[in-house]
Backbone and ligand atoms as CSV (ligand in chain L), in Angstrom:
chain,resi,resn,atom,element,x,y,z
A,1,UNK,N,N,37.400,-136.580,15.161
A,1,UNK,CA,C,38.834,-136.319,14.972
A,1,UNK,C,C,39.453,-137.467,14.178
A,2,UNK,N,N,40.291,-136.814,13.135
A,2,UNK,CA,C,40.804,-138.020,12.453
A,2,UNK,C,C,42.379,-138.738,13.304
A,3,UNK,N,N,42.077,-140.144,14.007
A,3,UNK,CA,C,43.016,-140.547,14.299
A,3,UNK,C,C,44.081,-141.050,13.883
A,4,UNK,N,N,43.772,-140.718,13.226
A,4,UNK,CA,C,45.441,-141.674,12.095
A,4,UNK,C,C,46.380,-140.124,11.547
A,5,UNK,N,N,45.715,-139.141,11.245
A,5,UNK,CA,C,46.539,-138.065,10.800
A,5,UNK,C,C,47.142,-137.543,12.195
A,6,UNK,N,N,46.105,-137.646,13.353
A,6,UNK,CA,C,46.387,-137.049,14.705
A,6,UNK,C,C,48.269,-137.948,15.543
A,7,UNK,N,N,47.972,-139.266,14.818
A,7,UNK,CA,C,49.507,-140.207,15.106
A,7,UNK,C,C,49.920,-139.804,14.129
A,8,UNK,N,N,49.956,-139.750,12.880
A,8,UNK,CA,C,50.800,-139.097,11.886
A,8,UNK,C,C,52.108,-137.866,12.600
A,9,UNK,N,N,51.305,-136.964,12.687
A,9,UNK,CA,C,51.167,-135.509,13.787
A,9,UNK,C,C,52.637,-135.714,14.700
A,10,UNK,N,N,51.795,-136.416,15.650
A,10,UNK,CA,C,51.929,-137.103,17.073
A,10,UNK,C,C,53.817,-137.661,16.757
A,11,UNK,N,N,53.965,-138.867,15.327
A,11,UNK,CA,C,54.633,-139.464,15.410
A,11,UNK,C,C,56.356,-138.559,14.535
A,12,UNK,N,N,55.882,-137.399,13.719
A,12,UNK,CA,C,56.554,-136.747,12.952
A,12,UNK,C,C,55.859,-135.248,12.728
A,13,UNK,N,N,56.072,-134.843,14.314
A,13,UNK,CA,C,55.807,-133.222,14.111
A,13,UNK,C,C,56.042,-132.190,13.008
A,14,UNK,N,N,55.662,-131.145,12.545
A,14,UNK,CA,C,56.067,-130.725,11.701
A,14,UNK,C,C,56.851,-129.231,12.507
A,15,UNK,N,N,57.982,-128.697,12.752
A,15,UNK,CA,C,58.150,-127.227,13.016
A,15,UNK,C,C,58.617,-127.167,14.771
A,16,UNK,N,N,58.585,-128.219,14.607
A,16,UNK,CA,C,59.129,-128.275,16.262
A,16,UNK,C,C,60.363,-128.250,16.509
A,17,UNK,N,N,60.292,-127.100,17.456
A,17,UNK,CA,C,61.968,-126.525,18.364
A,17,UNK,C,C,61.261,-124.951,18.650
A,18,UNK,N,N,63.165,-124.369,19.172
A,18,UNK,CA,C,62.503,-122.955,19.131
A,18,UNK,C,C,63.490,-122.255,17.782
A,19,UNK,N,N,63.463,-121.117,17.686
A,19,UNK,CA,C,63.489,-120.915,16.581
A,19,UNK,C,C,64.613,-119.162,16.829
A,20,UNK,N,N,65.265,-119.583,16.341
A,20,UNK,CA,C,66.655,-118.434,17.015
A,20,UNK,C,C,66.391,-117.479,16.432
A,21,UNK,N,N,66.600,-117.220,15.620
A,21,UNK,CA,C,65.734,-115.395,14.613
A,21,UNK,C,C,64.412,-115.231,14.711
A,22,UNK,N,N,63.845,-115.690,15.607
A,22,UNK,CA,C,62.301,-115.221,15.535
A,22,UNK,C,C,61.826,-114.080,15.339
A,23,UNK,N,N,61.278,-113.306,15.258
A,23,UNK,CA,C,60.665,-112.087,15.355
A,23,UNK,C,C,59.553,-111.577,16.581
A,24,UNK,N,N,59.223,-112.805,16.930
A,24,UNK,CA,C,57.951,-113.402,17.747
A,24,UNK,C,C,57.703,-114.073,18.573
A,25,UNK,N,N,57.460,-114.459,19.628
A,25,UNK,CA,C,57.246,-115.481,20.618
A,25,UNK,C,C,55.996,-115.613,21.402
A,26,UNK,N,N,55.175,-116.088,21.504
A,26,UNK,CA,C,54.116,-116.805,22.168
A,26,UNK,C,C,54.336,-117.804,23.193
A,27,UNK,N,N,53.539,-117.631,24.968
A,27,UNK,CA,C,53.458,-118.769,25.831
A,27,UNK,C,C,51.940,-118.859,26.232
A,28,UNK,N,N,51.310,-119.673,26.105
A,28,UNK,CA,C,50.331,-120.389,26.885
A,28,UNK,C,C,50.387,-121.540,27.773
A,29,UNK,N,N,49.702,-121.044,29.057
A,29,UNK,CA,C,49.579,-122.406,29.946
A,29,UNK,C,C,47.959,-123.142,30.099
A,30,UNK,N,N,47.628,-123.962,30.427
A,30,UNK,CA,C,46.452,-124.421,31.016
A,30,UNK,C,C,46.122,-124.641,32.240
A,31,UNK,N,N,45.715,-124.168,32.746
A,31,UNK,CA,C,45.561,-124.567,34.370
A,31,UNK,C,C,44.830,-125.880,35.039
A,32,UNK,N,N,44.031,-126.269,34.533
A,32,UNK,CA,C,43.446,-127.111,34.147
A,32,UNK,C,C,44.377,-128.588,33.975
A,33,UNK,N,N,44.816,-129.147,32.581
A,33,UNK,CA,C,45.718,-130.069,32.810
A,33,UNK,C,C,47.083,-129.809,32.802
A,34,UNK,N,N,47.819,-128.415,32.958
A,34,UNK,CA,C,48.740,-128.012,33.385
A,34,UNK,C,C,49.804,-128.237,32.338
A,35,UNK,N,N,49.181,-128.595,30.967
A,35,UNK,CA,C,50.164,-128.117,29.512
A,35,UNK,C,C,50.335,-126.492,29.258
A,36,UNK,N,N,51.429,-126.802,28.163
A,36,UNK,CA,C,51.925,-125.622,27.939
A,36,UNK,C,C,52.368,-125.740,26.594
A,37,UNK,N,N,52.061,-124.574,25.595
A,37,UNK,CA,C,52.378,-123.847,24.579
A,37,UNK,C,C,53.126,-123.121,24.441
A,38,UNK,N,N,54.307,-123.121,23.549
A,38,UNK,CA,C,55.245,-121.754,23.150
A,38,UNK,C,C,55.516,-121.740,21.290
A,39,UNK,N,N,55.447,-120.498,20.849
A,39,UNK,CA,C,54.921,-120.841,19.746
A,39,UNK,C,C,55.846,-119.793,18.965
A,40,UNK,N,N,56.965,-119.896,17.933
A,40,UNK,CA,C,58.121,-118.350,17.775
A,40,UNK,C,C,57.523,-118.325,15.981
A,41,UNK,N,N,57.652,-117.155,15.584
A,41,UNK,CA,C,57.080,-116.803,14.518
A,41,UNK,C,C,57.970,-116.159,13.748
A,42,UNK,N,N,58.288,-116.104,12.478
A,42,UNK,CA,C,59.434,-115.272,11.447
A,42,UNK,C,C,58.255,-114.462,10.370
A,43,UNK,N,N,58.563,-113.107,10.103
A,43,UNK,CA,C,58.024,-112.230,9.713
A,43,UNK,C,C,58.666,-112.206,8.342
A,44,UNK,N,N,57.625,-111.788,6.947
A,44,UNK,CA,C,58.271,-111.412,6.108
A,44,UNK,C,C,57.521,-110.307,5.557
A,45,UNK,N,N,57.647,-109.461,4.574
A,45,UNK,CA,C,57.322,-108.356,3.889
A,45,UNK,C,C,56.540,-108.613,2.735
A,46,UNK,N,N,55.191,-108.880,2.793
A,46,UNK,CA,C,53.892,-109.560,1.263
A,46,UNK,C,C,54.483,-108.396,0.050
A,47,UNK,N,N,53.795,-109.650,-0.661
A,47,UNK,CA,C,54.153,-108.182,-2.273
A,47,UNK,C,C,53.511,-107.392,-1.883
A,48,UNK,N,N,52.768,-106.903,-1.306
A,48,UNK,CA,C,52.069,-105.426,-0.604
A,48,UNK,C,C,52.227,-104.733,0.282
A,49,UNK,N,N,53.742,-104.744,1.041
A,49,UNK,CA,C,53.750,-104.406,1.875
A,49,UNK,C,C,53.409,-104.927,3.051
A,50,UNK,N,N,52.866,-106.172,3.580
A,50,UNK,CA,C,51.726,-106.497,4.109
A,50,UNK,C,C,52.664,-107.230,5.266
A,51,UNK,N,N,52.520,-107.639,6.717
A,51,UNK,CA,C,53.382,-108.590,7.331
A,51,UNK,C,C,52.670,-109.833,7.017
A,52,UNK,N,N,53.764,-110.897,7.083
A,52,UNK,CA,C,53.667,-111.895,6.666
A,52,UNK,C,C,53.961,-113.056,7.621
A,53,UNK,N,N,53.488,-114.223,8.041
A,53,UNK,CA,C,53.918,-114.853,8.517
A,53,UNK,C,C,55.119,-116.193,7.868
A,54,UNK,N,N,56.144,-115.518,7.570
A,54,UNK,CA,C,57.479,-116.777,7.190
A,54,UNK,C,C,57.347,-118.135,7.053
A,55,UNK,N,N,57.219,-118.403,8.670
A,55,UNK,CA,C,57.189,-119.572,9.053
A,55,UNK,C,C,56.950,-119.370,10.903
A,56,UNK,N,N,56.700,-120.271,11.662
A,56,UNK,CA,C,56.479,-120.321,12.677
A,56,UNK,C,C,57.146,-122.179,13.166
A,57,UNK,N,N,57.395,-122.154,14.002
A,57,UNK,CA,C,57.920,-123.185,15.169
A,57,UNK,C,C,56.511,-123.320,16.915
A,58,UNK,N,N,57.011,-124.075,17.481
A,58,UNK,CA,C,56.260,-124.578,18.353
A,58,UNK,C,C,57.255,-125.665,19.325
A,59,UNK,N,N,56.886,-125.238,21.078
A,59,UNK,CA,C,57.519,-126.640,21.183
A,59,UNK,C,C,56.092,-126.998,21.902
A,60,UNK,N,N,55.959,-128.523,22.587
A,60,UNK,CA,C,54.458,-128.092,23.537
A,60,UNK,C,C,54.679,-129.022,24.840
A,61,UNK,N,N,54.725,-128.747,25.884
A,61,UNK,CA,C,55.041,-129.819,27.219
A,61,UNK,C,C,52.699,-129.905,27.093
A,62,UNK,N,N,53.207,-130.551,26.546
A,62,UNK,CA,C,51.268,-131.013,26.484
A,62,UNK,C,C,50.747,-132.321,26.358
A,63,UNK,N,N,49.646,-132.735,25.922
A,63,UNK,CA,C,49.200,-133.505,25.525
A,63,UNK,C,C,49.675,-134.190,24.251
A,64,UNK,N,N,49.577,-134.997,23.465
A,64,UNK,CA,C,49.311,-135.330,21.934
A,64,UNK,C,C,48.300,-134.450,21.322
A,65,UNK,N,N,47.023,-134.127,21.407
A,65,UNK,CA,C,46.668,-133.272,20.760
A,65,UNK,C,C,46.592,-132.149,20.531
A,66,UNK,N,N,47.268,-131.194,21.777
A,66,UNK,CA,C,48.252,-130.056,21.717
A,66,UNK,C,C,49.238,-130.084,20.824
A,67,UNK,N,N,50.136,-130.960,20.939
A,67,UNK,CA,C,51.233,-131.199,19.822
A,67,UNK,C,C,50.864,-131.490,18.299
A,68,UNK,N,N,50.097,-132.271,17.762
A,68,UNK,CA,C,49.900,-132.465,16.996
A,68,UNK,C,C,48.981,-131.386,16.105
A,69,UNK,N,N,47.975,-130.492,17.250
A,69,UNK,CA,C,47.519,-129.505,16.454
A,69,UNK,C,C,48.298,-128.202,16.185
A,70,UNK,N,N,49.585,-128.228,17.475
A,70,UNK,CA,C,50.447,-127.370,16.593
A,70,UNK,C,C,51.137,-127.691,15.339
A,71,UNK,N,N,51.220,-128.736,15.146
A,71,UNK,CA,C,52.198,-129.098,14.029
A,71,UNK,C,C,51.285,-128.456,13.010
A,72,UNK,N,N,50.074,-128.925,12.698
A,72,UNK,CA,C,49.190,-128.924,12.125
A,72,UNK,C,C,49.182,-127.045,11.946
A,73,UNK,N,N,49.115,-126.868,12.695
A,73,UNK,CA,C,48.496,-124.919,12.927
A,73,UNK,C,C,50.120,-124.072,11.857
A,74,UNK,N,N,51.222,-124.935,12.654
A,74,UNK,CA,C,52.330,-124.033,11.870
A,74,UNK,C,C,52.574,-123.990,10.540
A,75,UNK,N,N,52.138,-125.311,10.012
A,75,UNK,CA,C,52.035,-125.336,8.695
A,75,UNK,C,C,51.112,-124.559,8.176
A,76,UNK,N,N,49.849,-124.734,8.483
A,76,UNK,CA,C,49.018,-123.530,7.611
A,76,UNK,C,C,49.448,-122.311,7.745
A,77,UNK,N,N,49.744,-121.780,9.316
A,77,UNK,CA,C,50.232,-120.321,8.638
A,77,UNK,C,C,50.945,-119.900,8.175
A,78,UNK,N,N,51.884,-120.724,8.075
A,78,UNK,CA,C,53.010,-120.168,7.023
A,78,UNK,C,C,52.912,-119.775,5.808
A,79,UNK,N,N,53.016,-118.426,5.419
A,79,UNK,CA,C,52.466,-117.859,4.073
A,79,UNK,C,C,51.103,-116.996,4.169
A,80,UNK,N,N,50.703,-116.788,5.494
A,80,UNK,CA,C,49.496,-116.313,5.556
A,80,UNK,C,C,50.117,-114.488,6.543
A,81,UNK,N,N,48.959,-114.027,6.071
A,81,UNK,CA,C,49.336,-112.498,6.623
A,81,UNK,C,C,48.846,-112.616,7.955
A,82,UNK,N,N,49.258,-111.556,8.667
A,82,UNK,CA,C,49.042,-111.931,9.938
A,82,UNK,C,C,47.462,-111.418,9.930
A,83,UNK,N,N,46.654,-110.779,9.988
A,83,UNK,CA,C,45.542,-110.553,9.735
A,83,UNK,C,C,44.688,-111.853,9.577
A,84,UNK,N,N,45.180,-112.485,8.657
A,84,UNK,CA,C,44.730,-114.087,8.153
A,84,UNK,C,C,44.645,-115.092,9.440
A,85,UNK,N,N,46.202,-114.747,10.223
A,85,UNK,CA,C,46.673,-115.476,11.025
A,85,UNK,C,C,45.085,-115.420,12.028
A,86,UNK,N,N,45.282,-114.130,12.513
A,86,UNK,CA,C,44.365,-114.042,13.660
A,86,UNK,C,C,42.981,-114.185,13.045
A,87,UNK,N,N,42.746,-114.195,12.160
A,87,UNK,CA,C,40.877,-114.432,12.220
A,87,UNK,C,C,41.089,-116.148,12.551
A,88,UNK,N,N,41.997,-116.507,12.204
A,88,UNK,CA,C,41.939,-118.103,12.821
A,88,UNK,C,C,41.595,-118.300,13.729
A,89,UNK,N,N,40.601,-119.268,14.186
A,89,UNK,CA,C,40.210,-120.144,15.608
A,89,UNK,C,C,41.150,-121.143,15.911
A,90,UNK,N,N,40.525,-121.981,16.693
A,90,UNK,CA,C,41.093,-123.146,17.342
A,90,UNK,C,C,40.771,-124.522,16.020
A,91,UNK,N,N,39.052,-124.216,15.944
A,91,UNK,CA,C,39.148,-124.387,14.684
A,91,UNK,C,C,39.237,-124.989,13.462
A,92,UNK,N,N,39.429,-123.638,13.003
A,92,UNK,CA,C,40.937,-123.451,11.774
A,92,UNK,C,C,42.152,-123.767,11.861
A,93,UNK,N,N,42.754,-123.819,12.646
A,93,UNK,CA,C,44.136,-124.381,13.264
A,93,UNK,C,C,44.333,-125.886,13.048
A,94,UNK,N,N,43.105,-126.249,13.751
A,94,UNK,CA,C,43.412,-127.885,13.546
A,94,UNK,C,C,42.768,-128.333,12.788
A,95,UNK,N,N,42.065,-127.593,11.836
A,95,UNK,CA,C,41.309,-128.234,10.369
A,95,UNK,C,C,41.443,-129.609,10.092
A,96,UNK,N,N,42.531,-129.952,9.872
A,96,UNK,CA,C,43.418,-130.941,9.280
A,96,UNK,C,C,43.583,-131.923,9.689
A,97,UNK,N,N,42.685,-132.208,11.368
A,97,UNK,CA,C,43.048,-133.256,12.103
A,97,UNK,C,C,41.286,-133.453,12.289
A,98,UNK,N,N,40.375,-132.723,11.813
A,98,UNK,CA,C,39.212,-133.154,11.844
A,98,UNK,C,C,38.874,-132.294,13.187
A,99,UNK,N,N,37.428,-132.533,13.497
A,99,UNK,CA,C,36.623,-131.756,14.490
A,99,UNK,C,C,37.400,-132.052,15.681
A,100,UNK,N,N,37.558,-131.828,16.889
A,100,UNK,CA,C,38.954,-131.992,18.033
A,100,UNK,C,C,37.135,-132.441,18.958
A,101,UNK,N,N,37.336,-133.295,19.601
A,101,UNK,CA,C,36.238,-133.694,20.776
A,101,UNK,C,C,35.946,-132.511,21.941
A,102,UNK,N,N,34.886,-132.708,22.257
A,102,UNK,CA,C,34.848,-131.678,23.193
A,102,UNK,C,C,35.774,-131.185,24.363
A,103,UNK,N,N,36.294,-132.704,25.086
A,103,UNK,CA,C,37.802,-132.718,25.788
A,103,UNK,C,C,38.655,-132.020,25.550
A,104,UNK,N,N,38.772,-131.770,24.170
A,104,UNK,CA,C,40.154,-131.336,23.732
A,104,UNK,C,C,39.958,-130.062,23.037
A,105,UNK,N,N,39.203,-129.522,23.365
A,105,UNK,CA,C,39.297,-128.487,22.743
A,105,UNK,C,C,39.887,-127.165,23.065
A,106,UNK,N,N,40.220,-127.660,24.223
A,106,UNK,CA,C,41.008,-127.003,24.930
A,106,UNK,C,C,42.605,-126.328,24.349
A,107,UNK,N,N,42.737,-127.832,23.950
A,107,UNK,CA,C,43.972,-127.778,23.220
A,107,UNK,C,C,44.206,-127.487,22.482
A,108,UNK,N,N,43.565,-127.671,21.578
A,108,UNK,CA,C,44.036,-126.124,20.302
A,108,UNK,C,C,43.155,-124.904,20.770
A,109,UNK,N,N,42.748,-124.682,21.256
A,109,UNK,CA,C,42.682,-123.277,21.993
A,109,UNK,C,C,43.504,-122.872,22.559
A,110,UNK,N,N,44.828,-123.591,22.785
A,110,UNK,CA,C,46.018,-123.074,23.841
A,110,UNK,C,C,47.111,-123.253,22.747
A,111,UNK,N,N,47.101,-123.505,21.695
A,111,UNK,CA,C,47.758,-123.203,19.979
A,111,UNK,C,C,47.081,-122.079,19.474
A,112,UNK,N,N,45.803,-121.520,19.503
A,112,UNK,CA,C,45.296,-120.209,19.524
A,112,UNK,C,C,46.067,-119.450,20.161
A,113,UNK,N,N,45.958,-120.082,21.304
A,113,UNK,CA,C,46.653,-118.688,22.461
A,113,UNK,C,C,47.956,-118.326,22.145
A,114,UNK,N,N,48.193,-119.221,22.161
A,114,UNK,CA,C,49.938,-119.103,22.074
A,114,UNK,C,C,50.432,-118.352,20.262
A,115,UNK,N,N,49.594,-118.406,19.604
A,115,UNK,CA,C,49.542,-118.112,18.351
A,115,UNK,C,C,49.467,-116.349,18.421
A,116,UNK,N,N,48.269,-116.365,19.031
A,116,UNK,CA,C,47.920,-115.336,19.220
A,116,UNK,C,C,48.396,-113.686,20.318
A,117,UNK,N,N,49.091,-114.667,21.466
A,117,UNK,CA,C,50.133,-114.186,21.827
A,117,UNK,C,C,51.410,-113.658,21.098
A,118,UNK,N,N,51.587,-114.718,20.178
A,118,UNK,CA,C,52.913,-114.065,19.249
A,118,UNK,C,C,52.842,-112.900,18.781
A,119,UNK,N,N,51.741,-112.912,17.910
A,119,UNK,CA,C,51.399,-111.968,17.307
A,119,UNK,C,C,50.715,-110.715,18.474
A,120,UNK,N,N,50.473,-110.490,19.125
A,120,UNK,CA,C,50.014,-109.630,19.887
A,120,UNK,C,C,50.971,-108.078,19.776
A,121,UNK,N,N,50.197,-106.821,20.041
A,121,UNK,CA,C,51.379,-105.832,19.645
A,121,UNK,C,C,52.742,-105.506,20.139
A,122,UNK,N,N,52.376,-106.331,21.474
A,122,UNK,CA,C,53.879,-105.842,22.391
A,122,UNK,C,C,54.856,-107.011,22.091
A,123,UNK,N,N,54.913,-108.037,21.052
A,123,UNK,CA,C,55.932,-108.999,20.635
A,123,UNK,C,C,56.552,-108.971,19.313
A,124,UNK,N,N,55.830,-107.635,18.584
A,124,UNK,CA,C,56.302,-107.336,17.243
A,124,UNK,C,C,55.869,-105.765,17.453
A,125,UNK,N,N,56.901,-105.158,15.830
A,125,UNK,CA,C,56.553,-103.625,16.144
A,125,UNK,C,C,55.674,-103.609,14.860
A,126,UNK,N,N,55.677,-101.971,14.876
A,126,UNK,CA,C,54.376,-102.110,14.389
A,126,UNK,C,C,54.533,-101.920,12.789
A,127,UNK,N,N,53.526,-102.841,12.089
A,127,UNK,CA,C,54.155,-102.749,10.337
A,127,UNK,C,C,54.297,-101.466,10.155
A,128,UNK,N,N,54.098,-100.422,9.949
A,128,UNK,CA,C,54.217,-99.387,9.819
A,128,UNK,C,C,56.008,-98.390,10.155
A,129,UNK,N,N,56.305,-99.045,11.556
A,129,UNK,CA,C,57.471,-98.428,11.526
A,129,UNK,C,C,58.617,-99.892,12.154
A,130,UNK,N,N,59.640,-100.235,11.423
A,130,UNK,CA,C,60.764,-101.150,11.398
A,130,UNK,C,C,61.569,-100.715,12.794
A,131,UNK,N,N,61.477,-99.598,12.846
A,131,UNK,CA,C,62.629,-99.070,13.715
A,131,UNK,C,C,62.650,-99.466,15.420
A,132,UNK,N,N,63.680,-99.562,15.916
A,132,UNK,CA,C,63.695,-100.083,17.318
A,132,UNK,C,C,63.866,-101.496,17.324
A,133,UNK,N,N,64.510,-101.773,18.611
A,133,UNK,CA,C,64.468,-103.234,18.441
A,133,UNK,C,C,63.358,-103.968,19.085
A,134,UNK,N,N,63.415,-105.402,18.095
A,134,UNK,CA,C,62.168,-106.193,18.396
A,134,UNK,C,C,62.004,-106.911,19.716
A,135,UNK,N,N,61.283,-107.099,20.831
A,135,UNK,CA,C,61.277,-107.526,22.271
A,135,UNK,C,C,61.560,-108.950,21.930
A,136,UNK,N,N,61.793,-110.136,21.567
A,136,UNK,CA,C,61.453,-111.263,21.445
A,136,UNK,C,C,61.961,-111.718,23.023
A,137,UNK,N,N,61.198,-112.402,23.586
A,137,UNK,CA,C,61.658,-113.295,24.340
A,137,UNK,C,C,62.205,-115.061,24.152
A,138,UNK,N,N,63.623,-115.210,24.848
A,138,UNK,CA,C,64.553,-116.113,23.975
A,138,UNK,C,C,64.616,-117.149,25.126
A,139,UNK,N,N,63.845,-117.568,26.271
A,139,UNK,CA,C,63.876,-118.236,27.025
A,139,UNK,C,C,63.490,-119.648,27.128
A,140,UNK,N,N,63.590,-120.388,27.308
A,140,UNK,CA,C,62.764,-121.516,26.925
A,140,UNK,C,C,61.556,-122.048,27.629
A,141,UNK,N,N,60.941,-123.030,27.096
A,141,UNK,CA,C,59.487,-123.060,27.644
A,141,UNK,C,C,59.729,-124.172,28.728
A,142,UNK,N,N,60.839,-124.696,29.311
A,142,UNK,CA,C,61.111,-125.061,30.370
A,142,UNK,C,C,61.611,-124.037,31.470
A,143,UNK,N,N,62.326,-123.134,30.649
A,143,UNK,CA,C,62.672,-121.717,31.562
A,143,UNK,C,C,61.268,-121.262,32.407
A,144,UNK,N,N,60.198,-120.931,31.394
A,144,UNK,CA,C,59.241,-120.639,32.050
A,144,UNK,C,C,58.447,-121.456,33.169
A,145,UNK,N,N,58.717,-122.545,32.917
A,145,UNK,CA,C,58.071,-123.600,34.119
A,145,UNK,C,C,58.539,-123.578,35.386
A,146,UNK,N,N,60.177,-123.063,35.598
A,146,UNK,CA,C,60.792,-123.159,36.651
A,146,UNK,C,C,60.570,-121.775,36.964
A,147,UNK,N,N,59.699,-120.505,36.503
A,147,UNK,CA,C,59.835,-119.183,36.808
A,147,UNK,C,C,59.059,-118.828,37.901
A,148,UNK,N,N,58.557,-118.126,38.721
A,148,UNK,CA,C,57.740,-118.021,40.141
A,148,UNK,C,C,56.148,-117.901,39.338
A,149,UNK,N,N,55.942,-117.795,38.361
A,149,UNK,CA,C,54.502,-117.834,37.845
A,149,UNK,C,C,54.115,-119.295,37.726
A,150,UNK,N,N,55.473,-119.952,37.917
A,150,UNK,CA,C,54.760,-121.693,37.151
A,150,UNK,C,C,55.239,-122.363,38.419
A,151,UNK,N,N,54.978,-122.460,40.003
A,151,UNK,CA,C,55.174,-123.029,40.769
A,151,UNK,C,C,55.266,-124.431,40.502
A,152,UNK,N,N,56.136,-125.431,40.837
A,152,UNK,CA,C,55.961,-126.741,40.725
A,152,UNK,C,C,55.066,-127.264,41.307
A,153,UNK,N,N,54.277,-127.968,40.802
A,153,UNK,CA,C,53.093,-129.036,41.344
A,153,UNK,C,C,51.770,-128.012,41.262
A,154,UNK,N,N,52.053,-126.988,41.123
A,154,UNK,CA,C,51.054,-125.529,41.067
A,154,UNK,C,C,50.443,-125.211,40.013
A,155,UNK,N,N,49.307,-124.412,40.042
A,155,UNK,CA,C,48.396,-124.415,39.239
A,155,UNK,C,C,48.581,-123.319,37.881
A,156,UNK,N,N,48.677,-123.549,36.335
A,156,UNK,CA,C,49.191,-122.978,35.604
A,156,UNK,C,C,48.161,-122.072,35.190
A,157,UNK,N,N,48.461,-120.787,35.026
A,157,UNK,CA,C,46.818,-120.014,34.256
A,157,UNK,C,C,47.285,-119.509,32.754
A,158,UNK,N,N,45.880,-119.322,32.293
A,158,UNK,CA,C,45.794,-119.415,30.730
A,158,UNK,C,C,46.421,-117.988,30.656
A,159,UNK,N,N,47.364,-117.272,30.269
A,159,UNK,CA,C,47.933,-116.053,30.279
A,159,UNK,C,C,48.938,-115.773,29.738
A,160,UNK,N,N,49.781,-115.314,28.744
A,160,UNK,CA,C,50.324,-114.910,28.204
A,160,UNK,C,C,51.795,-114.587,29.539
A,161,UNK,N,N,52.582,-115.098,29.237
A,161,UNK,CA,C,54.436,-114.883,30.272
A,161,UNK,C,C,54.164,-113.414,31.082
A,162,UNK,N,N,54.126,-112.672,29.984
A,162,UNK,CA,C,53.976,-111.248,30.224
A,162,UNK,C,C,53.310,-110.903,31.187
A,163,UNK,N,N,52.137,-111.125,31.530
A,163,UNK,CA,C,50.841,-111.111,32.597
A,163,UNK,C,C,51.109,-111.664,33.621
A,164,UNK,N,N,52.190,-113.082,33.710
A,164,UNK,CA,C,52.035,-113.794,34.631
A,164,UNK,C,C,52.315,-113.526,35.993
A,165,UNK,N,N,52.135,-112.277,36.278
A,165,UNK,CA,C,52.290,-112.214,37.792
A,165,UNK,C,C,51.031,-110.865,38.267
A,166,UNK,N,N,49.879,-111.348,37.018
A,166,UNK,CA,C,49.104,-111.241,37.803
A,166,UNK,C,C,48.030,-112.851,38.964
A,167,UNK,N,N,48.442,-113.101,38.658
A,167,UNK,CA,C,48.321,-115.111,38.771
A,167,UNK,C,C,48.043,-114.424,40.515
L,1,FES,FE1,FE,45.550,-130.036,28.086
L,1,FES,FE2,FE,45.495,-131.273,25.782
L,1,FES,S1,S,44.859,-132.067,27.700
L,1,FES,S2,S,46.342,-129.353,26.211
């Protein structure tokens, strides 16, 4: 892992907050060291018709290398179709910060998730038809910590908000 781009990262996030027009929203937790991912995404229309990923935001109650590989992850997709988006790994995501140690690999796997959550079908409609309104969830990723899925001092599972009461 390259440490100097990883404090780069670390010291001047790129895309961090949440993001009020989203189209999209993504949560991942870890159960494990009990970080968390939320990840909001803006949609645009490719010269082909194609969905597009705008731009994307991130906030992360995580680690440093959670954070920093989101920074890292939002920048690349921006400009990429969502198709593009998802063949991405963990990865691909953090390309940019060098191979992630075995420790941590966790952590951009939970920038996967949360990525991948966004994009999932029940957080966007479907390219095909515009119509209806879009579900986004507008809560914050502290909202979710205080919610009965994220007990305090309690154990967080890798799952998408939506799911969370199968926990
Ligand atoms: Fe859990 Fe990094 S230690 S996300």
């Amino acid at each position: 892992m390259d440490e100097k781009k990883l404090e780069e990262a670390v010291a001047n996030p790129s895309n961090q907050g949440e993001m009020a027009d989203a189209d999209a929203v993504g949560t991942v937790g870890n159960p494990d060291c009990g970080d968390m991912v939320r990840m909001w995404v803006k949609f645009r229309e490719g010269e082909e018709g194609e969905k597009v990923i705008d731009r994307a935001t991130f906030q992360s109650f995580g680690c440093q290398t959670a954070l920093a590989v989101a920074s890292v992850a939002t920048e690349m997709i921006a400009g990429r179709t969502v198709t593009e988006a998802l063949a991405m790994n963990a990865g691909d995501l953090s390309k940019p910060l060098g191979a992630l140690p075995p420790m941590k690999i966790h952590c951009g796997q939970m920038v996967e998730g949360a990525l991948r959550d966004a994009l999932s079908a029940d957080t966007l409609p479907s390219p095909a038809s515009e119509e209806g309104e879009k579900e986004v969830r507008k809560d914050s990723l502290s909202d979710s910590f205080s919610s009965p899925a994220f007990p305090a001092g309690g154990q967080i599972r890798i799952v998408p908000v939506e799911d969370s009461q199968e926990s």
